[in-house]
VOFI-489245 format. One line per 2 residues: for each residue x, y, z of N, C-alpha, C. Coordinates in steps of 0.05 Angstrom, whole numbers, plus 5000, padded with zeros to 4 digits. Last residue first. Example, Ala and Ser with C-alpha at 12.3 -4.5 7.8 and 13.67 -1.06 7.14 Angstrom:
5257:4955:5142:5273:4979:5143:5258:5001:5157; 5264:4886:5156:5246:4910:5156:5264:4934:5156 .
END
This chain:
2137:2230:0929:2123:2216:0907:2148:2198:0890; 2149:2223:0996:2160:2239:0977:2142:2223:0951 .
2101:2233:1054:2126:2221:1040:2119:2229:1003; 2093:2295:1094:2086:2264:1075:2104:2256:1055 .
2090:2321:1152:2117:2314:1129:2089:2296:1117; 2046:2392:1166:2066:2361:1171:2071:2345:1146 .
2044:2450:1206:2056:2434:1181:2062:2403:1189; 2018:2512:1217:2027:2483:1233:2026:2475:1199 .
2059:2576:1229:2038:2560:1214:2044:2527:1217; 2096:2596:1261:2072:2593:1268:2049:2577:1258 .
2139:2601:1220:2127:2624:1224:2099:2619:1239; 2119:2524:1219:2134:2543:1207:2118:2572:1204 .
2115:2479:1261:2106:2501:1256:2118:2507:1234; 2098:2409:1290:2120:2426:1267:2098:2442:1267 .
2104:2358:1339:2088:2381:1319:2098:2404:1317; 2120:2295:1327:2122:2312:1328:2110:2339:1322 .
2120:2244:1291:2090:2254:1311:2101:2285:1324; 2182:2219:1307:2158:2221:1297:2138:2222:1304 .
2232:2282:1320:2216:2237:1326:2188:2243:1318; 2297:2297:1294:2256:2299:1297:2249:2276:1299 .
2342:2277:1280:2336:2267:1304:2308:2283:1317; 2350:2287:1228:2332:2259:1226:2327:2260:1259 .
2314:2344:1204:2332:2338:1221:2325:2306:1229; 2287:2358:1134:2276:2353:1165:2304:2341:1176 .
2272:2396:1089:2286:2379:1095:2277:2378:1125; 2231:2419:1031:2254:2417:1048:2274:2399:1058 .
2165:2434:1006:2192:2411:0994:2222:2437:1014; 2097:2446:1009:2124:2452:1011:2142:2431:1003 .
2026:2463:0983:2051:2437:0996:2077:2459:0990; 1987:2490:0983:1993:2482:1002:2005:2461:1012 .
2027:2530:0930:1996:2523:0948:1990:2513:0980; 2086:2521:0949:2068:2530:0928:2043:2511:0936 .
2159:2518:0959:2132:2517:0967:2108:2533:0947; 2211:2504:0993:2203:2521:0964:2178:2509:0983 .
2238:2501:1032:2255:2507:1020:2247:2516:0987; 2233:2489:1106:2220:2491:1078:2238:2520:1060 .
2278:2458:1154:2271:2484:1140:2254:2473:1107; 2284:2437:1224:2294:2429:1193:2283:2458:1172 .
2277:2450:1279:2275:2417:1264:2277:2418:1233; 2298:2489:1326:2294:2489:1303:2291:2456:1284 .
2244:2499:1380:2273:2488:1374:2271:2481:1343; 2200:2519:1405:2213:2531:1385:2243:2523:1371 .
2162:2475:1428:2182:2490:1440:2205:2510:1424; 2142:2461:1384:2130:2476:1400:2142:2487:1420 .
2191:2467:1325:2168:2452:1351:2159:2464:1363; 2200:2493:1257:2203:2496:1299:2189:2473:1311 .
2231:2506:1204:2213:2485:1218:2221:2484:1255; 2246:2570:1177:2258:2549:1188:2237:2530:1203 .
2220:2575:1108:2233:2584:1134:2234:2560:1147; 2153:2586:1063:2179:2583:1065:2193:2588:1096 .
2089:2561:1063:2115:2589:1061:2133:2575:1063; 2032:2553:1032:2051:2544:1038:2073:2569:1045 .
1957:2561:1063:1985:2568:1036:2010:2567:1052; 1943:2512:1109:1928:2540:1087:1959:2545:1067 .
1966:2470:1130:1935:2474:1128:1927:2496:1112; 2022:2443:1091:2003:2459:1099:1972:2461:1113 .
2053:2385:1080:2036:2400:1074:2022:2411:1096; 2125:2376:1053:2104:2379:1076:2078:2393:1063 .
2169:2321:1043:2157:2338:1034:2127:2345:1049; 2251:2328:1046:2224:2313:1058:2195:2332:1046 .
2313:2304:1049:2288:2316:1039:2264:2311:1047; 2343:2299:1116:2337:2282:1093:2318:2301:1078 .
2404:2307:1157:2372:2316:1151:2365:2298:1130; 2448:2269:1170:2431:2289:1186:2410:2300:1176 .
2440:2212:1149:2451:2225:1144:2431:2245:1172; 2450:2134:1147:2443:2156:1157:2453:2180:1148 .
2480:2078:1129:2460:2086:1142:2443:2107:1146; 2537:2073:1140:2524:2085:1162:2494:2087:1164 .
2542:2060:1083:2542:2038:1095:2531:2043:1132; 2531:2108:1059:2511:2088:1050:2520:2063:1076 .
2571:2141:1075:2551:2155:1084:2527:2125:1083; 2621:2120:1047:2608:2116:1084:2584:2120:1100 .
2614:2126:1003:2602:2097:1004:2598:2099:1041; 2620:2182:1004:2600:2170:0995:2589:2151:1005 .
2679:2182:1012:2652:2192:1035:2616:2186:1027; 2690:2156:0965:2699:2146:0996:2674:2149:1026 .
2683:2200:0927:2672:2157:0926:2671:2149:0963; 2705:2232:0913:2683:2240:0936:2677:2213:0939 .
2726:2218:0855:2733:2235:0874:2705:2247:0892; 2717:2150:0845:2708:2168:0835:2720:2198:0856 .
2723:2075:0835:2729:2097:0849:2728:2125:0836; 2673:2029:0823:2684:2034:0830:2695:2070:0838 .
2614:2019:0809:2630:2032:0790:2661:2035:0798; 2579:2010:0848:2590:1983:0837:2607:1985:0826 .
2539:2052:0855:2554:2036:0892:2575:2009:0873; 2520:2105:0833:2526:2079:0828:2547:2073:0854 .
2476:2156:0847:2500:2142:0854:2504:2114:0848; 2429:2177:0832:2459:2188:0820:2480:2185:0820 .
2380:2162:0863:2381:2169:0831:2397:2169:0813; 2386:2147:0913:2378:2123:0897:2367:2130:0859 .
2419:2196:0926:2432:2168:0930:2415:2152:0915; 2385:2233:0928:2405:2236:0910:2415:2199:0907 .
2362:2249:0973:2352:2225:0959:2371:2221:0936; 2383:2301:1002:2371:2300:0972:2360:2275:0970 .
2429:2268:1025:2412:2281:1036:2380:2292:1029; 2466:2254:0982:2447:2233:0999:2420:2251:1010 .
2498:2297:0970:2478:2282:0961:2446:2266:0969; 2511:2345:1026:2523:2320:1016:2490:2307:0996 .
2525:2407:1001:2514:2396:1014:2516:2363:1007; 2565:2443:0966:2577:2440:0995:2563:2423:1006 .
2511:2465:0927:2534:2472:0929:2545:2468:0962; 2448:2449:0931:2466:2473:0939:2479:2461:0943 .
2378:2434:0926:2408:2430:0922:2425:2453:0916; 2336:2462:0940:2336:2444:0953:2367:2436:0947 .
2354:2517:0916:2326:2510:0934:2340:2486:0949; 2391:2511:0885:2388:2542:0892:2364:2536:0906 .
2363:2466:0844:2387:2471:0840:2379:2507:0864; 2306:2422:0875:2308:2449:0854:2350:2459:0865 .
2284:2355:0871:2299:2379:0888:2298:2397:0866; 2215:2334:0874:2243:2333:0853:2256:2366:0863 .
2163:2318:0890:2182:2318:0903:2217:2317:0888; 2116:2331:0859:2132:2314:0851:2157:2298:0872 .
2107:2379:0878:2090:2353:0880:2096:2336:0873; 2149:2412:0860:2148:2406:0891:2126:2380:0897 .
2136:2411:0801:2161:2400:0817:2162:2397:0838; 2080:2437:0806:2082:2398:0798:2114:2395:0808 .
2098:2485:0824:2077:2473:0836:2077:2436:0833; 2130:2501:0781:2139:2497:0811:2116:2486:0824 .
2127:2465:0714:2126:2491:0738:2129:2477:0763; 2164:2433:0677:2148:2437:0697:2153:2469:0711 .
2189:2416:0611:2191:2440:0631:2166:2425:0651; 2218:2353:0598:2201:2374:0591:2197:2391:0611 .
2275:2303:0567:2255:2320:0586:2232:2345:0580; 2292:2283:0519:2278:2275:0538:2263:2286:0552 .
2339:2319:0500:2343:2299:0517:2322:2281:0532; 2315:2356:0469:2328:2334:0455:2335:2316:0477 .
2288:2386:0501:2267:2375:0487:2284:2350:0475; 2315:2426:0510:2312:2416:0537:2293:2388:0526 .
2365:2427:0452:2347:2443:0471:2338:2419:0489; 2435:2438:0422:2416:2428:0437:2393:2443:0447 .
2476:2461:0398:2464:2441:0387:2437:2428:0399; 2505:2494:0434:2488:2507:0413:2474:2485:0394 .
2525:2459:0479:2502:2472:0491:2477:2478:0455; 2589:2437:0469:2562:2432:0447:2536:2444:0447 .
2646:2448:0478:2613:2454:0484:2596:2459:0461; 2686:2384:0478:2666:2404:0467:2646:2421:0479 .
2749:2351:0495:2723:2355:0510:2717:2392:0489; 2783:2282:0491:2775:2304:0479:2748:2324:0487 .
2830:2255:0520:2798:2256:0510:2800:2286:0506; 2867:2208:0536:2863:2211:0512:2837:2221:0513 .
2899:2238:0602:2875:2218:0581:2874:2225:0561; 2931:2265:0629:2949:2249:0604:2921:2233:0593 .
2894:2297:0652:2919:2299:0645:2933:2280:0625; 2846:2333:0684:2842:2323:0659:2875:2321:0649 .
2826:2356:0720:2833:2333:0725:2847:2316:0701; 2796:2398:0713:2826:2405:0720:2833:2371:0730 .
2769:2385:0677:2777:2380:0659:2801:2390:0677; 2718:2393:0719:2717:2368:0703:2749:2371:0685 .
2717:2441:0729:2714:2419:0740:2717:2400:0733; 2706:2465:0677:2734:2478:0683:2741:2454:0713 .
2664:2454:0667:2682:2449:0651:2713:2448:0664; 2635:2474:0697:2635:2448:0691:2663:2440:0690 .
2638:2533:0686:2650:2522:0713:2645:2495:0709; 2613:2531:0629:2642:2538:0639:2655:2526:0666 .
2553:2522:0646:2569:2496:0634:2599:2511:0633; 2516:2543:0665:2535:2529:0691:2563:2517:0675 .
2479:2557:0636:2493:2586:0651:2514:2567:0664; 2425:2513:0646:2433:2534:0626:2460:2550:0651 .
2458:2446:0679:2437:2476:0677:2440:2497:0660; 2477:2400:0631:2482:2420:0655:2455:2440:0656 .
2501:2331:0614:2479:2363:0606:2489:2369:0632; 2551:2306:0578:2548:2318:0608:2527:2334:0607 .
2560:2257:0530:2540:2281:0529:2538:2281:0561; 2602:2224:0504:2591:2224:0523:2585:2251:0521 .
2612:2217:0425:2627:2212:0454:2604:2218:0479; 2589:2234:0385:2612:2231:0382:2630:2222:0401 .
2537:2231:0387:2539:2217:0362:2570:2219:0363; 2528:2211:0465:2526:2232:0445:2535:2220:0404 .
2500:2187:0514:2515:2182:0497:2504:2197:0474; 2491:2227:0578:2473:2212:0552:2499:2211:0532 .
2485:2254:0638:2492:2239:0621:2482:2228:0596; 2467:2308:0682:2451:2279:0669:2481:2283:0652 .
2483:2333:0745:2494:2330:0709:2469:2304:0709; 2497:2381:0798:2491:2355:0783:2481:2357:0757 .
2554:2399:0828:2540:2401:0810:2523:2376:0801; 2581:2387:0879:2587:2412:0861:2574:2421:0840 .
2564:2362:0945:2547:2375:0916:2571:2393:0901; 2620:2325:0982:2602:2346:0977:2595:2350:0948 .
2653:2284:0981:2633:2271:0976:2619:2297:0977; 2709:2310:0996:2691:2304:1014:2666:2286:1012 .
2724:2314:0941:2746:2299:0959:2731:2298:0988; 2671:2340:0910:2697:2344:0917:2705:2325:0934 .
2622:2305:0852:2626:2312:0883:2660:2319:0885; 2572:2308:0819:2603:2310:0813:2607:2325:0849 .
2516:2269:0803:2525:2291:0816:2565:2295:0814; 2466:2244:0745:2496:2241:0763:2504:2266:0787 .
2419:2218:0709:2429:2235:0730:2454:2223:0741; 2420:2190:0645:2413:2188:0676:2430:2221:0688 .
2387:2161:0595:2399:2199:0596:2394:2190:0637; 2394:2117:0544:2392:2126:0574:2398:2159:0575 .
2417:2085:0503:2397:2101:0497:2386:2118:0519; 2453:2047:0504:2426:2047:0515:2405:2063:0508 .
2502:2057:0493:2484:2038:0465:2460:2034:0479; 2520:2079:0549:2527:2078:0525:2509:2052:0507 .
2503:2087:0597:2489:2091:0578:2502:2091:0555; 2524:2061:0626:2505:2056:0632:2484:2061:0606 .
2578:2083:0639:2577:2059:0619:2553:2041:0615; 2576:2110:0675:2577:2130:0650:2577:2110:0623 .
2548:2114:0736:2569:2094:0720:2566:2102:0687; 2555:2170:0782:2538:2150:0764:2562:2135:0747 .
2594:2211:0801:2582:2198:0810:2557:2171:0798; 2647:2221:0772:2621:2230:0778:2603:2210:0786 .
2706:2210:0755:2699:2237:0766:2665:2249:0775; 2712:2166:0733:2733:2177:0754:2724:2198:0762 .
2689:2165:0696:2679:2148:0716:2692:2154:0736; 2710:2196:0654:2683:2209:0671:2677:2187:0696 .
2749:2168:0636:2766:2185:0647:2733:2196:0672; 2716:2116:0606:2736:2113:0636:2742:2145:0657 .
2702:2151:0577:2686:2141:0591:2701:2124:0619; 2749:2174:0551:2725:2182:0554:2708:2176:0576 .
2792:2150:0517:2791:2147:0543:2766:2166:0555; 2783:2154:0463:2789:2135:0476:2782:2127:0502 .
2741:2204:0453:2765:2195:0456:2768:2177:0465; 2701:2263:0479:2699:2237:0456:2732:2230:0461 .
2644:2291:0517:2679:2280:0520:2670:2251:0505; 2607:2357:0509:2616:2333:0496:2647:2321:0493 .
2561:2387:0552:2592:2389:0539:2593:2356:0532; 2512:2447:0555:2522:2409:0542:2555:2402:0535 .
2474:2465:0587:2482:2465:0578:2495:2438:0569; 2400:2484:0562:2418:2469:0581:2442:2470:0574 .
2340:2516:0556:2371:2513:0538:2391:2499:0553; 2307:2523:0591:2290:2515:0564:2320:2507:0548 .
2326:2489:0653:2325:2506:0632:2317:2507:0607; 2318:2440:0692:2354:2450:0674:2345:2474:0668 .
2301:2395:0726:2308:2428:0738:2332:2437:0715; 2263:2348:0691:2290:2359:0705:2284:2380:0703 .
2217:2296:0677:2231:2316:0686:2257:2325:0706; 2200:2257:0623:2220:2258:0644:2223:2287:0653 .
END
């Protein structure tokens, strides 16, 4: 399995009664997914808009629910996750010093197999304020059955519309890949590459680009292929 975490991730551990109820209220995946499964899923933790604040895997821990995080993120987690935190019975650890990238499953990639892969990067493709979906996020992180969660609302609108304004998307090059904003030939801006390595890229595209369109970036011609 791969993920964008770090050779050290971080890890916080919520044990208590109310644990798994109290996380369903606050992230986007169903947290009851993985209990006695053995599962490690993805989740995102969205604000009262349905906007990115962070995204988390999940995994049931030997004392309660295991949140992984990116190395370096797990304080501001925390501090997200627990200003909510009021009369539940739970209890919350950082556990980070118990763990490596190896106990949960996953294994490092370089940037070349992550963009071939088409798997967003945290500070590339996911950023803070941007809505999920947009990402593909939606058929990795969102449970639609869990009921209510803070950002749930704009979430489920985004799924029942249909649509979002750009989407991930993944391009290739005729010669080495760059980075910057996606033009037409009339220079109007159609979306932006956002990492890149050899001669593929990973961004996003404007959904009202019509198809067949012909994409530059800095001049260099480019076009989308779908995501792996």
């Amino acid at each position: 399995m791969k993920a964008e975490l770090g050779e050290k991730p971080g890890a916080l551990e919520f044990s208590g009664p109310d644990a798994v109820r109290f996380l369903n209220g606050q992230i986007t995946q169903d947290v009851r997914k993985v209990m006695g499964t053995g599962l490690v899923l993805p989740s995102c933790v969205t604000d009262a808009k349905g906007k990115l604040q962070f995204r988390v895997w999940i995994a049931e821990g030997c004392g309660g629910v295991l949140v992984i995080c990116r190395e370096g993120m797990t304080e501001d987690l925390e501090a997200r996750l627990t200003r909510y935190l009021i009369a539940d019975d739970v209890e919350v650890r950082d556990v980070s010093d118990n763990f490596r990238i190896e106990d949960f499953g996953f294994s490092e990639m370089d940037e070349a197999e992550r963009i071939a892969a088409g798997i967003p990067k945290w500070g590339a493709e996911l950023k803070e304020g941007m809505l999920p979906p947009e990402a593909g996020l939606d058929a990795t992180d969102i449970s639609y059955n869990k009921g209510c969660y803070i950002g749930q609302e704009v979430i489920s609108r985004i799924k029942s519309a249909g649509k979002v304004n750009r989407r991930l998307t993944k391009f290739v090059f005729e010669s080495e890949g760059i980075t910057g904003e996606i033009t037409n030939i009339d220079g109007k801006v159609c979306g932006e590459v956002t990492s890149a390595s050899g001669q593929l890229g990973l961004g996003y595209l404007k959904r009202s680009t019509d198809e067949g369109t012909a994409l530059f970036v800095a001049g260099s011609p480019v076009k989308t292929m779908a995501l792996s």
